[in-house]
N, C-alpha and C positions, 0 to 999 in steps of 0.2 A: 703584525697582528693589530688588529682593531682595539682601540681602548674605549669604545662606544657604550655606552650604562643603559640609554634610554632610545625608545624608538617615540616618533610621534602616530598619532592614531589621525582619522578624520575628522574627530573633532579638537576645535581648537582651547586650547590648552591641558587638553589630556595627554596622558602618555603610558608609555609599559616601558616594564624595568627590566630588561633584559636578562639581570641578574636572576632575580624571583619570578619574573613572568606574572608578577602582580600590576593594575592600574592605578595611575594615581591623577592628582591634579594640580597644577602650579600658575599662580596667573597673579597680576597685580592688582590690586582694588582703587587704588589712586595714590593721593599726597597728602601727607598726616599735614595736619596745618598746625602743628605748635613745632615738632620737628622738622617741618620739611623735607620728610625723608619717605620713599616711597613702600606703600604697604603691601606686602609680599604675603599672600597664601598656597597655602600649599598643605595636600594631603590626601592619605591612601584610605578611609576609612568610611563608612557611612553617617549617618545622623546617629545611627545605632550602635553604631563602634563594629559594624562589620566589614572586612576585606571588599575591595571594591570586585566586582564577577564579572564586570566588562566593558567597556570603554564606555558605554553609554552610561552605565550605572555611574561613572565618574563624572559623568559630565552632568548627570542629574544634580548632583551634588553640588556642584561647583556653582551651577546655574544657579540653586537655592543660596549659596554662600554669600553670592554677588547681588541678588534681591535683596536679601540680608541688609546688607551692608550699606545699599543704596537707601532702602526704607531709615534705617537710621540715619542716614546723612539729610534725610529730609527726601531723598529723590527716591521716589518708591514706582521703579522702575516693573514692579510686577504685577503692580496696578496700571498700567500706563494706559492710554487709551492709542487705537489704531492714529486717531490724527494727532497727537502728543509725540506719537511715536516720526509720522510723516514732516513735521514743521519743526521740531526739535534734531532728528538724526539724520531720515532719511533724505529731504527734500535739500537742505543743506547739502551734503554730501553726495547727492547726485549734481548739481549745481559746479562741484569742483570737480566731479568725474569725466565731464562731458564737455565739449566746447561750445562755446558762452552761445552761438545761434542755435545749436540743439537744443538747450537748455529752456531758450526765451518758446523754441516749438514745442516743448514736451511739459513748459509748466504746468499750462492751464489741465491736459490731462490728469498729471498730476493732484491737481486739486480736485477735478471731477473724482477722483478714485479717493482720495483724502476724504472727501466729505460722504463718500457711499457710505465708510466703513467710521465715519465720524466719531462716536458715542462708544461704538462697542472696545472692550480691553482687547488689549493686542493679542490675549492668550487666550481669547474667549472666542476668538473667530472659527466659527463652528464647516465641517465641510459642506453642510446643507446652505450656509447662508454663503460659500463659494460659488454653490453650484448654483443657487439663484442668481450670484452676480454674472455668473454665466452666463446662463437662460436668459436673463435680462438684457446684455450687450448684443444679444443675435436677434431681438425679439422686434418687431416695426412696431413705429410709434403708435399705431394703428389699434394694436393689440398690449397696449400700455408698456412698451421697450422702450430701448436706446435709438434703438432705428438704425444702428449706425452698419456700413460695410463692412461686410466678414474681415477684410484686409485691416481696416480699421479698430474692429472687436479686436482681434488677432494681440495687435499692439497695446491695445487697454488690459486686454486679460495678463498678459506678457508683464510688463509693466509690475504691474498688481505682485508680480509672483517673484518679481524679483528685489520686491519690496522687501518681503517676506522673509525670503534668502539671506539678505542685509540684516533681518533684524533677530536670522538665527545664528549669522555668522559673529553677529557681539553679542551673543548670546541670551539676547532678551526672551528666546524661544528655544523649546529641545526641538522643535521642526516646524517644516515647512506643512499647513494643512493645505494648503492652495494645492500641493504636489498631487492628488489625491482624487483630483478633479482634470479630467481629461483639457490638454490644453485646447486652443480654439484654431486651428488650420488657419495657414495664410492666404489660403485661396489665391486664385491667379486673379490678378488683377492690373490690364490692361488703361493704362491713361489713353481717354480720347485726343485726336490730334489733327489738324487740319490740312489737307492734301493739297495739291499744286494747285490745281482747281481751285477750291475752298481759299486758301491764301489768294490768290489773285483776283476773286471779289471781294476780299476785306477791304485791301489794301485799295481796289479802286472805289470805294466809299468816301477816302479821305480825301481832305482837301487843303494842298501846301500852301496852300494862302496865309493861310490860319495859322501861326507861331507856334501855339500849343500842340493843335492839329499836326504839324510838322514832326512836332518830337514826337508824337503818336506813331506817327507812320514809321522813323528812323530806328525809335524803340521796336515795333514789330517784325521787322524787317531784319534787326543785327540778331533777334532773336531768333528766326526762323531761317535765318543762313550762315550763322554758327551756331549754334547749340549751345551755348555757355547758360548757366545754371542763374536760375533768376537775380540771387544775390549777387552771382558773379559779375553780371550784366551791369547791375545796379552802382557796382562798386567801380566800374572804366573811368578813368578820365586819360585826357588828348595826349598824354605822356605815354600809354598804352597802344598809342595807334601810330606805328610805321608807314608814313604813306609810300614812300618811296619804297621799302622793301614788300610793300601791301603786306603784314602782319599785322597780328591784335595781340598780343602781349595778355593773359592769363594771371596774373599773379596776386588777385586782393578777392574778398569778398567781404560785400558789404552787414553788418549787425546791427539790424537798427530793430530800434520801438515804436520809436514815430519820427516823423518829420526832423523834428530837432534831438531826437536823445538817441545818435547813431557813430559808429566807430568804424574804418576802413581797415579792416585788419591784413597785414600780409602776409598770407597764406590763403588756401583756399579748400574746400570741402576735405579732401583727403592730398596727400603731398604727388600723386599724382595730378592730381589737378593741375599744377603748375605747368602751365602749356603756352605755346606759341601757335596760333590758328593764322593759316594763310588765307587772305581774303579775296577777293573775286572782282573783276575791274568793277560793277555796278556797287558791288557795297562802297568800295572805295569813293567812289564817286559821290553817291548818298551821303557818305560821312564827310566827304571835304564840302559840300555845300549847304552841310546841317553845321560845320562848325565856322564857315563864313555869315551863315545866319545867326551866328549862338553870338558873336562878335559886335553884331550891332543893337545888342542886349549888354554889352560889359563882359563876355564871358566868353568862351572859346578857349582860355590858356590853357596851360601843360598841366595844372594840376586840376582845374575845373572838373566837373562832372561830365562825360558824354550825356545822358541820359538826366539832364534838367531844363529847368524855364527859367528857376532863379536863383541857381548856385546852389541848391539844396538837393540831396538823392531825393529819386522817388521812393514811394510805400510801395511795399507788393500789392496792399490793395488795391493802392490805385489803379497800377498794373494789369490786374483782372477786371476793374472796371471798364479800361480801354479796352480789353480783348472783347469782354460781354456786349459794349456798347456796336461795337463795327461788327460784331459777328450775328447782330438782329438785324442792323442795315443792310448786310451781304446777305442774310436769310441762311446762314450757315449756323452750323451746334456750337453750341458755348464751351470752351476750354478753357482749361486752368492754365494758370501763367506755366505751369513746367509744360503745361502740354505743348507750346513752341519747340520745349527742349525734343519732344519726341517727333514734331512737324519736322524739325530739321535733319534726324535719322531717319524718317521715313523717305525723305526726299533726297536723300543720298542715295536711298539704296532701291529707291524706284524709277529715279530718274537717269542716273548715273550708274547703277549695280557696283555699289561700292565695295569694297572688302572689308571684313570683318577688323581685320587689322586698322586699317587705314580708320577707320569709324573710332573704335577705339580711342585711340590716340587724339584723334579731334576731340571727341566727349571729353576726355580726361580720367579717364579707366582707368585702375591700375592692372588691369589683365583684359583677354580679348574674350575670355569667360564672363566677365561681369558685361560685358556688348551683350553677348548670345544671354545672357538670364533676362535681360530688359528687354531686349530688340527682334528675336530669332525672330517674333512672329510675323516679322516687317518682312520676311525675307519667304512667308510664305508662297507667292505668289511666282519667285524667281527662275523654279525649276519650270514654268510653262513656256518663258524663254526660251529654257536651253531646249527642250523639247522641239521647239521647233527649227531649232539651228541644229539638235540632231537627225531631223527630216531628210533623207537623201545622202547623208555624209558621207555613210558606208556603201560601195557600189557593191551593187548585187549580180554576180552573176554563178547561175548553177549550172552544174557538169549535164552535158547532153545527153551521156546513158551512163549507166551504175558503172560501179565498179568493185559492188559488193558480189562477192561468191554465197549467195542462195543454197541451204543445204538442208531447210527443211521438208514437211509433205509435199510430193510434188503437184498433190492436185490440186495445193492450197499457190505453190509457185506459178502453175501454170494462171491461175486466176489473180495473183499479185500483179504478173508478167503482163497479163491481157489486160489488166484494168479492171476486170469483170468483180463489182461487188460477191459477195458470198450471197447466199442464198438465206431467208430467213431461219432460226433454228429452232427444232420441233416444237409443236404445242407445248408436251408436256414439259419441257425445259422451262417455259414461261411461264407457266401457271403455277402461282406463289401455293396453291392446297395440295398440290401434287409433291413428294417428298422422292428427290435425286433419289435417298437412299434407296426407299421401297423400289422403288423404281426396276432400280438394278439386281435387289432381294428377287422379284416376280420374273423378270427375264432379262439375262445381260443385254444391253443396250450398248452399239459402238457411237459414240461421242462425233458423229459425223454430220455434215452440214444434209440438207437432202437436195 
């Protein structure tokens, strides 16, 4: 038998008494600072001394207990203001929820949304001035918005709401009003990327002369003939590269700020990531005579960078600079540094007709689902292929006379038999004003061809 008193509700620190089927509320407020002993509230009743009628009614309470409590201690949490609330709770605490490269990509958002809601109290956030932040994130600059891409809105509004969440779940809030407000669709959104074609005038732009120029080409090149993820790219050094078993070893991405304030962490995006990529006698080749060159610079060792000039990682910016600068000289569209990552599935599976499987595994997937959510549309183009390798495959040959037993009208048999079409059928069958019914009301008519 159960010796259970209390169940827990959805909100947090309420509960129902099992016994009475009354609600009540129990939660800590902090640490008495003359005792040092933690202060314990707890209780079934209202401001008014009435039974509490329903979990929220308790949480109502509890909520006012802890404003309370806090305005006295000096922190008057019920006043708080939305960025008070972002720089003091939330912004901290995403910072530790998230891994430290997320964190360095998601700040500045971050603050763009901290300072929309700057000024206003966190409890004051009204649904109308949600839905404007809405209307505002979809809206082009043009017509005084964000400008920004649905995909992009998507992640700010997103974001915004789960700020929200966080600051009902410590119970600065009885709810979420962001809820309330239709969220913003992720829209499909396709990275541009550059084709076999496209790739093979970038790259004849450069010129290996040139030191710098060198690493240009050797960075474009590892990146659009394995796929590894910009940081990840970033973060190689020559201990990573099996020349003899021709692999590239997967296991670091780089977290950097800038130039000098960067960490080679080991791990990488998700613990699938952690991959072995088999390399192709030309890459190889490339990289054993970018690190015979890197050599007579001081640099080339086991722990160096693949991917430097002077022992230092590259910037992503820089990154996309090289892409943008060689992709006006080749007269090709400008792509973002991931867009390599999606050049190198395209070219797997255009060139090669790769499996979904195999692709997978190369990218660093942790399923061959998460290939087909990013890539299926690469694959559009595949079934014209097969289509025409199934051209002729099937031989066709048909029986030289029936071998069906015929057993309807025979005047309709003898005219199957001969070939002979039927005969057109009467006017008034065709004419849409004439009525089949009347038709047959006025004089039986037999349904025969003439």
């Amino acid at each position: 038998m159960s010796n259970k008193t209390q169940q827990t509700t959805k909100y947090t620190g309420v509960f129902k008494d099992l016994k009475t089927g009354k609600f009540f509320y129990q939660t800590e407020l902090g640490i008495d600072r003359i005792s040092g002993k933690r202060i314990r509230k707890k209780g079934r009743t209202t401001q008014n001394g009435n039974p509490f009628s329903s979990a929220y009614e308790a949480h109502k309470e509890l909520i006012r207990i802890k404003s309370e409590y806090h305005q006295a201690q000096g922190y008057a949490n019920y006043n708080m203001t939305y960025q008070q609330f972002m720089d003091s709770v939330y912004i901290p605490y995403y910072k530790t929820d998230v891994e430290e490269s997320t964190f360095l990509v998601r700040e500045k958002t971050l603050e763009k949304i901290r300072d929309r809601f700057a000024t206003s109290p966190l409890r004051s956030i009204t649904v109308e001035s949600v839905q404007n932040f809405r209307t505002w994130l979809l809206t082009s600059q043009e017509d005084g918005g964000a400008g920004y891409a649905q995909s992009y809105a998507s992640l700010v509004f997103g974001m915004f709401r789960k700020s929200l969440d966080k600051a009902v779940e410590l119970q600065y809030l009885e709810q979420n009003i962001s809820k309330r407000v239709k969220a913003i669709p992720k829209g499909k959104s396709i990275v541009p990327y550059w084709t076999k074609d496209e790739f093979e005038k970038v790259v004849n732009q450069i010129y290996l002369g040139d030191f710098y120029e060198h690493l240009n080409f050797v960075m474009l090149w590892v990146y659009y003939m394995t796929g590894v993820r910009v940081n990840e790219g970033a973060a190689l050094c020559w201990e990573d590269i099996d020349f003899s078993k021709k692999r590239m070893r997967v296991h670091h991405m780089l977290v950097l700020k800038n130039k000098n304030d960067w960490k080679r962490n080991a791990y990488t995006k998700t613990e699938d990531g952690k991959r072995t990529i088999a390399l192709d006698d030309d890459t190889i080749s490339i990289l054993r005579k970018w690190q015979t060159r890197q050599e007579t610079m001081g640099l080339g060792n086991k722990n160096d960078f693949v991917f430097t000039y002077d022992g230092l990682p590259m910037v992503k910016s820089t990154i996309a600079r090289i892409i943008a600068r060689y992709a006006k000289f080749a007269g090709v569209k400008k792509i973002q540094a991931k867009g390599l990552r999606h050049s190198h599935a395209s070219y797997l599976i255009n060139e090669f007709n790769v499996s979904v499987l195999v692709l997978s595994q190369r990218m660093g997937h942790s399923s061959p689902e998460i290939t087909l959510k990013h890539y299926s549309h690469m694959w559009s183009g595949a079934d014209v292929a097969i289509a025409e390798e199934m051209s002729g495959n099937i031989k066709i040959e048909t029986a030289e006379k029936s071998k069906v037993q015929f057993t309807g009208n025979q005047a309709v048999t003898q005219k199957v038999k001969s070939g002979t079409p039927p005969k057109s059928p009467p006017k008034w069958y065709a004419d849409p004003k004439k009525s089949v019914v009347s038709s047959f009301q006025a004089k039986p008519v037999a349904l025969e061809w003439e």
